[in-house]
KOLZA-712543 format. One line per 4 residues: number of its first residue (from 1); their letters; for each residue x, y, z of N, C-alpha, C, O, CB. Coordinates in nm, 2 decimals, padded with zeros to 4 digits. Glycine has a CB too. Example, Ala and Ser with C-alpha at 12.3 -4.5 7.8 and 13.67 -1.06 7.14 Angstrom:
KOLZA-712543
1	as	01.32:-00.57:00.78:01.23:-00.45:00.78:01.32:-00.33:00.78:01.42:-00.33:00.85:01.13:-00.45:00.90; 01.28:-00.22:00.71:01.37:-00.11:00.71:01.29:00.00:00.79:01.34:00.11:00.80:01.41:-00.06:00.57
END
This chain:
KOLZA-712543
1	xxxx	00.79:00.64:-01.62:00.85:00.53:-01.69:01.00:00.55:-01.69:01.08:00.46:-01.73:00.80:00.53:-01.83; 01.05:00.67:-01.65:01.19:00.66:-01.71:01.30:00.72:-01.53:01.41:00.76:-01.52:01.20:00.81:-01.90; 01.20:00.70:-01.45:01.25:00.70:-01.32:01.35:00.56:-01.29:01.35:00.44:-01.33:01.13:00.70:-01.22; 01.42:00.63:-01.23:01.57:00.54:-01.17:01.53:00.48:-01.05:01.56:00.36:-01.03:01.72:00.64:-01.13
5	xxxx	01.46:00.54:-00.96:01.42:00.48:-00.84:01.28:00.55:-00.79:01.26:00.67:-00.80:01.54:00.51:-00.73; 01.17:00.45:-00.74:01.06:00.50:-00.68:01.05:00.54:-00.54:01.09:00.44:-00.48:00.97:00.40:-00.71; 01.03:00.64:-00.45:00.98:00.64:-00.34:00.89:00.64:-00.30:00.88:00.75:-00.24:01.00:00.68:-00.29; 00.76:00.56:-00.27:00.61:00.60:-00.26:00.61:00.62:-00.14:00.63:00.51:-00.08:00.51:00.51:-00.30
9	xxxx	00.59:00.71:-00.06:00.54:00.73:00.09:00.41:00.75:00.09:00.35:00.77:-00.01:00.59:00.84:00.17; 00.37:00.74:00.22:00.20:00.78:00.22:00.13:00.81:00.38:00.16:00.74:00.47:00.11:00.65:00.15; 00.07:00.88:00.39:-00.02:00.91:00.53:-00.14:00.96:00.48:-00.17:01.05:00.41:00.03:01.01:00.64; -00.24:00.82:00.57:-00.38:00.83:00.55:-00.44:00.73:00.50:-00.35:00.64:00.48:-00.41:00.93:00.47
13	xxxx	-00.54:00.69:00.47:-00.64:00.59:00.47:-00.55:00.48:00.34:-00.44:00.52:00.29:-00.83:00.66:00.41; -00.59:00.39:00.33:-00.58:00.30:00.26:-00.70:00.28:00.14:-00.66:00.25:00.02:-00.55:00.21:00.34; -00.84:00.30:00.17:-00.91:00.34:00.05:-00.91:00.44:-00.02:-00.96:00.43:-00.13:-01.00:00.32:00.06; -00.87:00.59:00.06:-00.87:00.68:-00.03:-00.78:00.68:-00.10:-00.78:00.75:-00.20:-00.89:00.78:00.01
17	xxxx	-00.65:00.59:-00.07:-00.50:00.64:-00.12:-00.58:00.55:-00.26:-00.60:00.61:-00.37:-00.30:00.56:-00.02; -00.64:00.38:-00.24:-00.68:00.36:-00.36:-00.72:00.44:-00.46:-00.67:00.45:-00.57:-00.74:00.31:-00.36; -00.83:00.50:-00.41:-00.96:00.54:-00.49:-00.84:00.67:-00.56:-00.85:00.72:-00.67:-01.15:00.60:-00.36; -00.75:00.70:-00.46:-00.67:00.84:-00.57:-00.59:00.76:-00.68:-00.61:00.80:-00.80:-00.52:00.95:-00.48
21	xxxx	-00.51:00.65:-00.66:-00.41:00.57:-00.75:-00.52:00.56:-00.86:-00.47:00.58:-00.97:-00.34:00.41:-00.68; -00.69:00.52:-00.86:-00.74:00.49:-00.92:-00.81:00.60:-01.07:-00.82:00.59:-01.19:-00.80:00.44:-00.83; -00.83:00.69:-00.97:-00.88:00.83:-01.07:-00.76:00.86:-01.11:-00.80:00.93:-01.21:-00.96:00.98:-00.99; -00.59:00.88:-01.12:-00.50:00.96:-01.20:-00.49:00.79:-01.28:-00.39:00.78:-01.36:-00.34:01.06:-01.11
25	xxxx	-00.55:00.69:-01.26:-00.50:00.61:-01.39:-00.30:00.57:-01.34:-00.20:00.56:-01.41:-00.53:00.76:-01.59; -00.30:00.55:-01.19:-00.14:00.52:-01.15:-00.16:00.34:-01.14:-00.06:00.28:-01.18:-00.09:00.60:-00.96; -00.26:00.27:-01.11:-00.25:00.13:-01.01:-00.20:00.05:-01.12:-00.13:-00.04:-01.07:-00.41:00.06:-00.93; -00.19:00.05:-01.25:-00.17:00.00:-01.36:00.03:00.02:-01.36:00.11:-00.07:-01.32:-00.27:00.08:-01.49
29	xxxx	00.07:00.15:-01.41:00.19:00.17:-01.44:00.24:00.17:-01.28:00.34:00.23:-01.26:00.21:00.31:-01.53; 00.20:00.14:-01.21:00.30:00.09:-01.03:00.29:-00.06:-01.06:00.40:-00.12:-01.06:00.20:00.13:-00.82; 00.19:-00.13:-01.08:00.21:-00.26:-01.12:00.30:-00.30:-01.14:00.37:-00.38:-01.08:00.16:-00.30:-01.19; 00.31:-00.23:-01.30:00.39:-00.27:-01.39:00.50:-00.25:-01.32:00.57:-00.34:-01.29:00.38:-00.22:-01.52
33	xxxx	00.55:-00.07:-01.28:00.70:-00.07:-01.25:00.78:-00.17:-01.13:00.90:-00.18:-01.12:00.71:00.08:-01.21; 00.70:-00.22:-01.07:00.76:-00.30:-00.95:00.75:-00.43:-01.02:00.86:-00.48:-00.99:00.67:-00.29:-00.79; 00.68:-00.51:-01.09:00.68:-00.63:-01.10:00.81:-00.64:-01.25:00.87:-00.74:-01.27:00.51:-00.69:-01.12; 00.82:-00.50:-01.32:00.92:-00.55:-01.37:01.11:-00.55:-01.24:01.23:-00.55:-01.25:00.92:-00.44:-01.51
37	xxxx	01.02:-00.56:-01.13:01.19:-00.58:-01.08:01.28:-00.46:-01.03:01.38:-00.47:-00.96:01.29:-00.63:-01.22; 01.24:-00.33:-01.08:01.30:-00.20:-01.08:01.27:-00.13:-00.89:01.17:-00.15:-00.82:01.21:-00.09:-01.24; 01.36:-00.07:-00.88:01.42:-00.05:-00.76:01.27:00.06:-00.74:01.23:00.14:-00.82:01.62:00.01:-00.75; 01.23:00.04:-00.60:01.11:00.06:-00.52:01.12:00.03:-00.34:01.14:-00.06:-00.26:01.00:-00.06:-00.59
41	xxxx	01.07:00.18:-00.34:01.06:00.19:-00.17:00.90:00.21:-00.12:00.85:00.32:-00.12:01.15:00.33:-00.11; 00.84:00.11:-00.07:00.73:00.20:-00.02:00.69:00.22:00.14:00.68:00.12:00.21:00.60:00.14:-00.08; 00.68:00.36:00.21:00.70:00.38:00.29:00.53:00.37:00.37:00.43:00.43:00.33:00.78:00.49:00.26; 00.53:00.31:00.48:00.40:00.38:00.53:00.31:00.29:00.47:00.32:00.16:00.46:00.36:00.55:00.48
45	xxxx	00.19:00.39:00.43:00.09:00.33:00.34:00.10:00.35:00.19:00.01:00.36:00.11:-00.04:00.38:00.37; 00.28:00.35:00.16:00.33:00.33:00.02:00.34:00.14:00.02:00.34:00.06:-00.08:00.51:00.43:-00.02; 00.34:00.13:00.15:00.38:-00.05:00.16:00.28:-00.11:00.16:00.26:-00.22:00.11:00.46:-00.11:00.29; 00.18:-00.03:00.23:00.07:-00.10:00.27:00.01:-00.16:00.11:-00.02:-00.27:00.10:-00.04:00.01:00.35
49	xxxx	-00.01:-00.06:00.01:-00.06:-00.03:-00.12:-00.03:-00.14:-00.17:-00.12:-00.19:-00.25:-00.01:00.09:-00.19; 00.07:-00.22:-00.16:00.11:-00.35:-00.21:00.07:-00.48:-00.22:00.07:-00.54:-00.33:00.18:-00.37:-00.16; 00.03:-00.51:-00.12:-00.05:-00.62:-00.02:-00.20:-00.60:-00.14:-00.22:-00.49:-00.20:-00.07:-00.54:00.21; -00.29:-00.71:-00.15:-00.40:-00.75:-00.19:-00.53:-00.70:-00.12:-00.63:-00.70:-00.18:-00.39:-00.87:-00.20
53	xxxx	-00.51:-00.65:00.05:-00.61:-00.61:00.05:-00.59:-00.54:00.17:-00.46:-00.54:00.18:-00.70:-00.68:00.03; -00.64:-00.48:00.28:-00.60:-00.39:00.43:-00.76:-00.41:00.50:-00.88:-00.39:00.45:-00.54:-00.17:00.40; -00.71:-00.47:00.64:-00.85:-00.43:00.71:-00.86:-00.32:00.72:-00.96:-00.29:00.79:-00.89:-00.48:00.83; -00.82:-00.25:00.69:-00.90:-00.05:00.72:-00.99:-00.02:00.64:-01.08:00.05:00.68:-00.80:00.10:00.69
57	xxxx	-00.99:-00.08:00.52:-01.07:-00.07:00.43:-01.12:-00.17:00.31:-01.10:-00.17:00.19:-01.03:00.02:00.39; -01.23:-00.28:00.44:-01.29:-00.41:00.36:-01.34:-00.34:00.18:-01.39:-00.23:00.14:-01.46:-00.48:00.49; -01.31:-00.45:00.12:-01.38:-00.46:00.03:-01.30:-00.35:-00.07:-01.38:-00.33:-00.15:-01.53:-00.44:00.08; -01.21:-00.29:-00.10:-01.08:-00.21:-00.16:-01.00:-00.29:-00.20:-00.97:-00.39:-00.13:-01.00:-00.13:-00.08
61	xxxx	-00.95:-00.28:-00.30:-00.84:-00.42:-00.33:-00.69:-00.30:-00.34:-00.70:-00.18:-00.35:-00.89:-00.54:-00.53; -00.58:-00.36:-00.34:-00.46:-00.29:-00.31:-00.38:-00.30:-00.44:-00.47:-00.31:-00.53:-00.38:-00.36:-00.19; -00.27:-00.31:-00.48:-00.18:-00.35:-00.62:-00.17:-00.47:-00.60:-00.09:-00.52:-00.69:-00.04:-00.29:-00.64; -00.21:-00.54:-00.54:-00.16:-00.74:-00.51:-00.07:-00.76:-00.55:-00.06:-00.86:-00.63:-00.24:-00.87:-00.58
65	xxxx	00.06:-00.69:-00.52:00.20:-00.69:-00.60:00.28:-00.84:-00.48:00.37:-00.92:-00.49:00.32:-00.47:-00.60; 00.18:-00.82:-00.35:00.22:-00.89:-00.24:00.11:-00.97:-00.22:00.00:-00.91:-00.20:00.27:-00.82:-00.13; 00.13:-01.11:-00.21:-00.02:-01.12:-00.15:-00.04:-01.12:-00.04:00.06:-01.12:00.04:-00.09:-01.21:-00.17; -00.15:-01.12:00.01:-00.19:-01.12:00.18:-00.25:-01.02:00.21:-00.25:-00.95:00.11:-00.08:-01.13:00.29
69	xxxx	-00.34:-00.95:00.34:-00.42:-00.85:00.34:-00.32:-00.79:00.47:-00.25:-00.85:00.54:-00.60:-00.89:00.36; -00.35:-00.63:00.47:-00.25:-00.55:00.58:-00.38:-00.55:00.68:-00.50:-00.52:00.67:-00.16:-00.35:00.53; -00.28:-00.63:00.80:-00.41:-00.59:00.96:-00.37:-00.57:01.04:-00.25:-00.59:01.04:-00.50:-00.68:01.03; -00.42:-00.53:01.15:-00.43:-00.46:01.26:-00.33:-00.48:01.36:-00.30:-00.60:01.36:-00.54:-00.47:01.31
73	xxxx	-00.27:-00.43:01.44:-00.18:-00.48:01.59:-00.27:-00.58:01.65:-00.39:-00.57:01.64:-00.15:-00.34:01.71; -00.24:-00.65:01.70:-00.34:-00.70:01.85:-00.27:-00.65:01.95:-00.20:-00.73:02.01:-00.37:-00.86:01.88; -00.27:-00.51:01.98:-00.23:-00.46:02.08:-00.33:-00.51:02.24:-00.28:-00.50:02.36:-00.22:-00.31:02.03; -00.41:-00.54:02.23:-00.48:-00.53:02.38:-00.45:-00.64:02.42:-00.43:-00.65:02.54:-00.64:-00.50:02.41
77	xxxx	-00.43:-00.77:02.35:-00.39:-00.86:02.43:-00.25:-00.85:02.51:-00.19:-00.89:02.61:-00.40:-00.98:02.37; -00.22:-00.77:02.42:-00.02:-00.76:02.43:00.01:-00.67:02.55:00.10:-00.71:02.63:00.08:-00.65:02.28; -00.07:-00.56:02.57:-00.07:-00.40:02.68:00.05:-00.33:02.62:00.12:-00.27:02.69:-00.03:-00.41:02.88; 00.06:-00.33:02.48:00.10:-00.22:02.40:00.00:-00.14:02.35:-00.12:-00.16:02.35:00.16:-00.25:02.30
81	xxxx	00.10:-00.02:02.30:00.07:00.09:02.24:00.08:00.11:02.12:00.19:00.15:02.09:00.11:00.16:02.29; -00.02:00.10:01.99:00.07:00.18:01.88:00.00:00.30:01.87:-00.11:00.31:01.91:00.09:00.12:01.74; 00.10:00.45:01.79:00.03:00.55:01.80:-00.03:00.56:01.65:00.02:00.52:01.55:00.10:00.66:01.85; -00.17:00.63:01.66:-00.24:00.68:01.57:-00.32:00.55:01.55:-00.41:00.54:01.47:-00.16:00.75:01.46
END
């Protein structure tokens, strides 16, 4: 509550990062801290967390601070690469 600035980074799933925000009781007070306006970075799958929902993990819901769901590259039509 009494942070000046947030940095959320993250590596790794998008439902587990939920299911953790969920068990320490965080998805509530991130809500709140970003929708009041207060300065917020989210890095990775700190950004992802934002968004309403991620195909990585149907059926998980996100902070819906953003709406829209996080998806995939369409890399094969393209003959790019992304890594990981």
């Amino acid at each position: 509550a009494s942070a000046a600035i947030l940095f959320f980074p993250g590596v790794g799933a998008f439902g587990s990062c939920m299911a953790m925000l969920e068990r320490k009781q965080l998805v509530e007070p991130l809500r709140a801290y970003i929708r009041a306006g207060r300065p917020f970075l989210g890095i990775c799958l700190g950004m992802q967390t934002l968004f309403e929902s991620s195909e990585e993990s149907p059926g998980v819901a996100g902070l819906g601070v953003v709406p829209g769901a996080v998806g995939r590259f369409d890399v094969a039509s393209h003959g790019l690469y992304v890594p990981q």
